[in-house]
C-alpha positions as CSV (number, residue, x, y, z in Angstrom):
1,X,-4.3,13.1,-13.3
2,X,-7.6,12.6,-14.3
3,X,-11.0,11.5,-12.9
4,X,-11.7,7.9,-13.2
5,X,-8.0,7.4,-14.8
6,X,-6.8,3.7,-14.4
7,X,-4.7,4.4,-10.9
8,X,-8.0,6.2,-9.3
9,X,-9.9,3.1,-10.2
10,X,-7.5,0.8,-9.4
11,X,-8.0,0.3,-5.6
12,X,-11.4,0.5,-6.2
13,X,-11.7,-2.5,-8.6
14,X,-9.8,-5.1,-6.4
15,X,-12.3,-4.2,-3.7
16,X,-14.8,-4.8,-6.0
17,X,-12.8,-8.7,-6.8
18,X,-12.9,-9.8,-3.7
19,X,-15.1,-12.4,-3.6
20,X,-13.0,-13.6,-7.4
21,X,-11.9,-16.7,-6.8
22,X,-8.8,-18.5,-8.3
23,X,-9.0,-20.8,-11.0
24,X,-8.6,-24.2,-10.6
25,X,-5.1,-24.7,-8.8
26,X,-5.2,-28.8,-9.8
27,X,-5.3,-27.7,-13.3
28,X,-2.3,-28.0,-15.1
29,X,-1.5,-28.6,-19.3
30,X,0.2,-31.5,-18.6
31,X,0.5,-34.2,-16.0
32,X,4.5,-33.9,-16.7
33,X,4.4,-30.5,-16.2
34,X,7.3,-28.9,-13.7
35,X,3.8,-26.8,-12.3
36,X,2.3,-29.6,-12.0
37,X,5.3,-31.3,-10.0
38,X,5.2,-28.3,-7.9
39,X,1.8,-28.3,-7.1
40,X,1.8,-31.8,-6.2
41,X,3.9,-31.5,-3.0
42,X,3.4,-28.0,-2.8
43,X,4.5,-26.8,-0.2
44,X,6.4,-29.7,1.0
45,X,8.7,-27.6,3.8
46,X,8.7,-24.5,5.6
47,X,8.4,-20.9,3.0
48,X,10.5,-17.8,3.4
49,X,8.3,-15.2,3.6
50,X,10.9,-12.2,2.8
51,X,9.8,-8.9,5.0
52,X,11.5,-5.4,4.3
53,X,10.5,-3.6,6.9
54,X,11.7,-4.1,10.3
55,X,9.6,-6.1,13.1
56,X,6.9,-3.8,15.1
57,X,6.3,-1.9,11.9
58,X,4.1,-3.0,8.5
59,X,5.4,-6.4,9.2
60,X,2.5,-6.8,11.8
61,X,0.4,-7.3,8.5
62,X,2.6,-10.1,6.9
63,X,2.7,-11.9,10.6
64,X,-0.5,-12.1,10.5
65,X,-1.1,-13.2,6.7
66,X,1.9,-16.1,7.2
67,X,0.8,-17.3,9.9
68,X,-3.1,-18.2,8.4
69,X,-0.9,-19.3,5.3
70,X,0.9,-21.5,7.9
71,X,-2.6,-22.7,9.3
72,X,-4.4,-23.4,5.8
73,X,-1.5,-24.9,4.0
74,X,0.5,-26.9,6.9
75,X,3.8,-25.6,6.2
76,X,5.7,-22.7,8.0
77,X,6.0,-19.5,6.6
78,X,8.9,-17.9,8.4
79,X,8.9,-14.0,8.6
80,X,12.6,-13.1,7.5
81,X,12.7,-9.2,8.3
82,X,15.1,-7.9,5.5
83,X,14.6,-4.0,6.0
84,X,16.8,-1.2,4.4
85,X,16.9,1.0,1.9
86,X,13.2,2.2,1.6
87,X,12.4,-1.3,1.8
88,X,14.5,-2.5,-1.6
89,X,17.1,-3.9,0.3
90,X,14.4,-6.6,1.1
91,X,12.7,-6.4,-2.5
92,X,16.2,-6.9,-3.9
93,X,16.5,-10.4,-1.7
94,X,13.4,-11.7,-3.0
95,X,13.9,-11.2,-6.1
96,X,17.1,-13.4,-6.7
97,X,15.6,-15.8,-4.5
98,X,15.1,-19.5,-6.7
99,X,11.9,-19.0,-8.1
100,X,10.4,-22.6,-6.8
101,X,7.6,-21.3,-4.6
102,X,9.3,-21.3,-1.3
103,X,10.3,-18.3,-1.3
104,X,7.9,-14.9,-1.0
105,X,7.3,-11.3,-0.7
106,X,5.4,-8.9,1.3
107,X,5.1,-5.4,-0.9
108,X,3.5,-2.5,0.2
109,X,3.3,0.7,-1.4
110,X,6.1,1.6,-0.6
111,X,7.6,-1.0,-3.5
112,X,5.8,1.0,-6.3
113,X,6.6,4.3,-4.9
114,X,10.7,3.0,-4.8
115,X,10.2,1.8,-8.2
116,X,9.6,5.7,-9.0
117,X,11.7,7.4,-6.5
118,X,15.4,5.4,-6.5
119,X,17.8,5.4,-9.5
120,X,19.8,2.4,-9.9
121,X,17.3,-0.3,-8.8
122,X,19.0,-4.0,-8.3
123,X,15.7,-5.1,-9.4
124,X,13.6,-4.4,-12.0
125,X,9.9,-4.0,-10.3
126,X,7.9,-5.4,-13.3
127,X,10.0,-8.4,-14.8
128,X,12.0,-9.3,-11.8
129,X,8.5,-10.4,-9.4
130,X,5.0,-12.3,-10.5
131,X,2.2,-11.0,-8.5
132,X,0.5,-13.2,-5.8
133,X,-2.6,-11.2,-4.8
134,X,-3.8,-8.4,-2.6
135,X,-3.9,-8.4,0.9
136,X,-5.1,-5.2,2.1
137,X,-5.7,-1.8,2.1
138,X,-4.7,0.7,4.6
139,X,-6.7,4.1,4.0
140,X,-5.2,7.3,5.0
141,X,-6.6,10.4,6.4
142,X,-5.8,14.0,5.2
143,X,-5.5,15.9,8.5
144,X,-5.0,19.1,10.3
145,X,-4.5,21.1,13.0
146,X,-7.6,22.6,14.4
147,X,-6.3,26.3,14.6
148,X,-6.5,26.0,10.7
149,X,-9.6,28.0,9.1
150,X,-11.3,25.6,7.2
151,X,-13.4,22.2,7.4
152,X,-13.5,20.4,4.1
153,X,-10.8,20.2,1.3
154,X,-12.7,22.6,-0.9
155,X,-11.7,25.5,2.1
156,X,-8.2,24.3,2.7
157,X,-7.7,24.7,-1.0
158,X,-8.6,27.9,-1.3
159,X,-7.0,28.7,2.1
160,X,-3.8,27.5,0.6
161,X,-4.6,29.2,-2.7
162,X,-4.4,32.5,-0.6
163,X,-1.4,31.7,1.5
164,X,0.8,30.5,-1.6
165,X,4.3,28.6,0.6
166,X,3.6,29.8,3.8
167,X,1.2,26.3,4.9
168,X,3.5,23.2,5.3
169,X,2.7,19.3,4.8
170,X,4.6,16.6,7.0
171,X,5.6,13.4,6.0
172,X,6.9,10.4,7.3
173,X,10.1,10.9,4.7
174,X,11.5,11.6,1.8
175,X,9.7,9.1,-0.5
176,X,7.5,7.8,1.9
177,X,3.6,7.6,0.6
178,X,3.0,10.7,2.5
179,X,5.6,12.8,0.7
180,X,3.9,11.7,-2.6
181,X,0.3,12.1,-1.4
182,X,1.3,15.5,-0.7
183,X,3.0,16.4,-4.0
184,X,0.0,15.2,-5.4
185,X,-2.1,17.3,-3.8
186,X,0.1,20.3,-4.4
187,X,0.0,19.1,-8.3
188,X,-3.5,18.3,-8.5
189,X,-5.3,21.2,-6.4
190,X,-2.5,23.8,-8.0
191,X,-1.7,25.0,-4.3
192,X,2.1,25.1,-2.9
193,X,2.2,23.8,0.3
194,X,6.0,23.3,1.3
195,X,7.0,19.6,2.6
196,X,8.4,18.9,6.1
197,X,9.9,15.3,5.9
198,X,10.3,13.9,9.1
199,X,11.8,10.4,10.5
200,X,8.5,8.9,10.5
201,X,5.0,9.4,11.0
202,X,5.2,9.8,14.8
203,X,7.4,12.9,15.1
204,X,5.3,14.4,12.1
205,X,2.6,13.7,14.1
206,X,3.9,15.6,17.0
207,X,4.4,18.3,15.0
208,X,1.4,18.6,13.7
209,X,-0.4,19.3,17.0
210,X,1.8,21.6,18.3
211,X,0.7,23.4,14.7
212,X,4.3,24.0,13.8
213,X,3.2,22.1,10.2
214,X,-0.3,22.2,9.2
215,X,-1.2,19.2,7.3
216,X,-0.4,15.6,7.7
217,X,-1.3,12.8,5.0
218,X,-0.6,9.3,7.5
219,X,-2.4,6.2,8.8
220,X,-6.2,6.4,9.2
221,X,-5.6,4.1,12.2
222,X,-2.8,6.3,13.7
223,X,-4.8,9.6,13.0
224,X,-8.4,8.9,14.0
225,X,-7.7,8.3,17.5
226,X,-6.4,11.8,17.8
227,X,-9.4,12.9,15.6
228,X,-11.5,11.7,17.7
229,X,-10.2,13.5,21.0
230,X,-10.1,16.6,19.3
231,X,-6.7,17.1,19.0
232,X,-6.9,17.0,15.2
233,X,-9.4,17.9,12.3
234,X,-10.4,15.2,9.5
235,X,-11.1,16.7,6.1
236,X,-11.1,14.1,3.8
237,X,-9.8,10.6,2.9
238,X,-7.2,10.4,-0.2
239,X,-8.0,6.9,-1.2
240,X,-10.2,5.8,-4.1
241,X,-13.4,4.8,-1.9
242,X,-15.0,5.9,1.5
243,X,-13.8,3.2,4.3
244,X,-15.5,1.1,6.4
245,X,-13.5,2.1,9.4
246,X,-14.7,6.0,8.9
247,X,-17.8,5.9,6.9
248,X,-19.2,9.4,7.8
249,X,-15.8,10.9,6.1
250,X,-15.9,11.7,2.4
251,X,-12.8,11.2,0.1
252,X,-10.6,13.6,-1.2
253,X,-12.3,13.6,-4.4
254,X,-15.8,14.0,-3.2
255,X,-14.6,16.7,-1.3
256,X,-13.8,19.2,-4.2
257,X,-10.5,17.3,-5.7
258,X,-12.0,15.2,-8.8
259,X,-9.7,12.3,-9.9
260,X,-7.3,12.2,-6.3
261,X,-6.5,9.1,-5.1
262,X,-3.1,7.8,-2.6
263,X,-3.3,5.3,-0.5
264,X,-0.9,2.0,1.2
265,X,-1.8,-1.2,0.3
266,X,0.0,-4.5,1.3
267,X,0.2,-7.7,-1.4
268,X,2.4,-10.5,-2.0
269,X,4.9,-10.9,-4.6
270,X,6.9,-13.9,-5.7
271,X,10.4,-14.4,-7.9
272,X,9.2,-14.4,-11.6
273,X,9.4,-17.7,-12.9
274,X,7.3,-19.1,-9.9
275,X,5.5,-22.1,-11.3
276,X,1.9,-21.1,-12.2
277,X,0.1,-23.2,-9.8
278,X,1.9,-22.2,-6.6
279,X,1.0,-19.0,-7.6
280,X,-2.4,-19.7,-8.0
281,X,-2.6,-22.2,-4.3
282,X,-1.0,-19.1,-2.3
283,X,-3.3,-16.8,-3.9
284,X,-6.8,-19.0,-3.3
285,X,-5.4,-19.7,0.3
286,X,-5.1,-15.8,0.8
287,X,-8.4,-14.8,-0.9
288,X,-10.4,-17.3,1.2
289,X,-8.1,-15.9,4.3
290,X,-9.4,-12.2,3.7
291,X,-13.1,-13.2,3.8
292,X,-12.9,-14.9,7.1
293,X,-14.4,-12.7,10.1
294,X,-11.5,-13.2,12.0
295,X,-8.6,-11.6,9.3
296,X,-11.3,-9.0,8.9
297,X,-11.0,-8.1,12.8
298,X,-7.6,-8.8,13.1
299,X,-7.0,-6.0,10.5
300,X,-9.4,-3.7,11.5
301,X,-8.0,-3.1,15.1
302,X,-4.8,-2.1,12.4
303,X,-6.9,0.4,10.9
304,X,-6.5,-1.7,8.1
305,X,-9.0,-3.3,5.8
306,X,-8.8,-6.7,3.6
307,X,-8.9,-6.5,-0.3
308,X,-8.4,-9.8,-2.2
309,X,-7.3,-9.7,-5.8
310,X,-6.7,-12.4,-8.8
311,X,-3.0,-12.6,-9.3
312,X,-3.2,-10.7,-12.5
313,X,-5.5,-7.5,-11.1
314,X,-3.0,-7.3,-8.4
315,X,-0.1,-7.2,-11.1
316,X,-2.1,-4.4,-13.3
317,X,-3.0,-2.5,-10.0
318,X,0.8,-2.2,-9.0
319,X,2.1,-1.2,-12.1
320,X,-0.4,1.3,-12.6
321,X,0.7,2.5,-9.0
322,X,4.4,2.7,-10.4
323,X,3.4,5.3,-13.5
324,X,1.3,7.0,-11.0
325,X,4.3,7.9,-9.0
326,X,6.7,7.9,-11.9
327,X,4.5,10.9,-13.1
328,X,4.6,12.6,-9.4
329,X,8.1,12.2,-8.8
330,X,8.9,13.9,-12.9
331,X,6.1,16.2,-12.3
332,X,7.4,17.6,-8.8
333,X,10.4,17.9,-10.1
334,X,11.6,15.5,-7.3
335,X,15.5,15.3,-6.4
336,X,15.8,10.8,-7.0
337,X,18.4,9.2,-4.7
């Protein structure tokens, strides 16, 4: 990957849209139109709001984004926690789901990286789901253990450079965004740091301060406590743009790695052939959600920061995300379920 290719830039443009605002939702080509009919009544009884992860995990994000949908629209939108698979047991739900507005999607990254990673899809992740808009981002934080020799990404490149397969990366999983970050790293820096997957980030993490792995690419908000306390050392950040959360720390690619970029992100995604306008009330209602003080906390005690998004910037973002990781997975040579 290149600097300033269309995936590095991606993240960084939505940021840069979210004070975009929708078009018109009342505007429709015809007063017949089914849209139209949609919108009018729209939405007229509770929504599913289809979840694959489990509860107590990533669906702490969508919880809090259905129930302000709930608030601002007067309807219910009722978390249905669909999680298997690598979260496409979930995607595959939603995506049969009657595509009349009242039922939709929380995606993470995890739905582009599983776009990539799995053979055999029920779903196709392009043509099967219309993008709603962005809800956040959630930066990581490329750490490790303090007994390592170096302090900035530039020294644990060359450190790694010199010690070719015996340094090893965690991750939360096989295909998890960890996994990934770290193959991109590996690809990217031209280092070959061996992968530990482990079942999720907290035993990883475990791990990593008892030194038995040396590198860990998680959670900013599950890391920085641990930063803070000295148990851990902060290099770098792997997303796109500093975060508000950690300003002092630079990003991967300031830091000596041109062009690097991974992080998770949380949007919502719909069945395609969603009337227009739904699409465009649910996404005005979240943009003018994310600038509200009180998401903006809400989030940020996550370690997680809002990012609103036009419906179609969210769809370009996410299928750029999908060739990005289409082109780790070939390029790492990766073993696809």
């Amino acid at each position: 990957m290149q600097p300033k290719t269309r995936a590095a830039l991606g993240l960084a443009a939505l940021t840069a849209a979210t004070t975009a605002t929708a078009e018109n939702p009342l505007r429709t080509s015809s007063p017949a139109a089914p849209s139209a009919i949609a919108h009018a009544t729209y939405p007229a009884r509770p929504v599913r709001f289809v979840v694959p992860f489990p509860p107590g995990a990533s669906d702490v994000v969508a919880r809090i984004a259905g129930q302000k949908l709930s608030e601002h629209l007067g309807q219910q939108f009722v978390i249905d926690n669909r999680s298997g698979a690598g979260s496409t047991m979930g995607a595959a739900i939603a995506a049969k789901a009657l595509p009349d507005g009242y039922t939709i999607f929380f995606t993470t990254a995890s739905f582009a990286i599983g776009a990539a990673y799995y053979n055999n899809l029920p779903y196709d992740a392009i043509n099967d789901f219309t993008a709603v808009g962005m809800l956040a981002d959630g930066p990581l934080l490329f750490v490790i253990h303090p007994a390592v020799t170096a302090n900035t990404i530039a020294e644990f490149i060359a450190l790694a450079k010199a010690r070719p397969g015996q340094l090893n990366y965690a991750s939360a999983g096989a295909g998890t965004v960890s996994h990934l970050a770290g193959e991109l790293f590996n690809r990217m820096a031209a280092v070959r740091i061996t992968h530990i997957p482990y079942r999720g980030a907290g035993p990883a993490l475990i791990d990593l301060m008892a030194n038995q792995v040396q590198l860990l690419i998680a959670p900013l908000g599950i890391l920085l406590p641990h930063v803070k306390a000295g148990r851990l050392k902060a290099l770098a950040l792997p997303g796109a743009r500093r975060s508000a959360l950690a300003p002092d720390l630079p990003t991967v690619a300031e830091s000596g790695l041109p062009g690097y970029a991974a992080a998770t992100w949380y949007g919502v995604l719909a069945p395609h052939g969603t009337p227009r306008n739904v699409i465009e009330v649910l996404n005005k209602t979240i943009s003018n959600t994310l600038g509200t003080l009180e998401m903006r906390t809400q989030l940020a005690v996550l370690g997680i920061e809002p990012v609103a998004s036009t419906s179609a910037q969210f769809g370009e973002y996410m299928r750029s995300e999908i060739e990005k990781y289409k082109r780790i997975v070939k390029d790492a040579g990766l073993e696809k379920p």
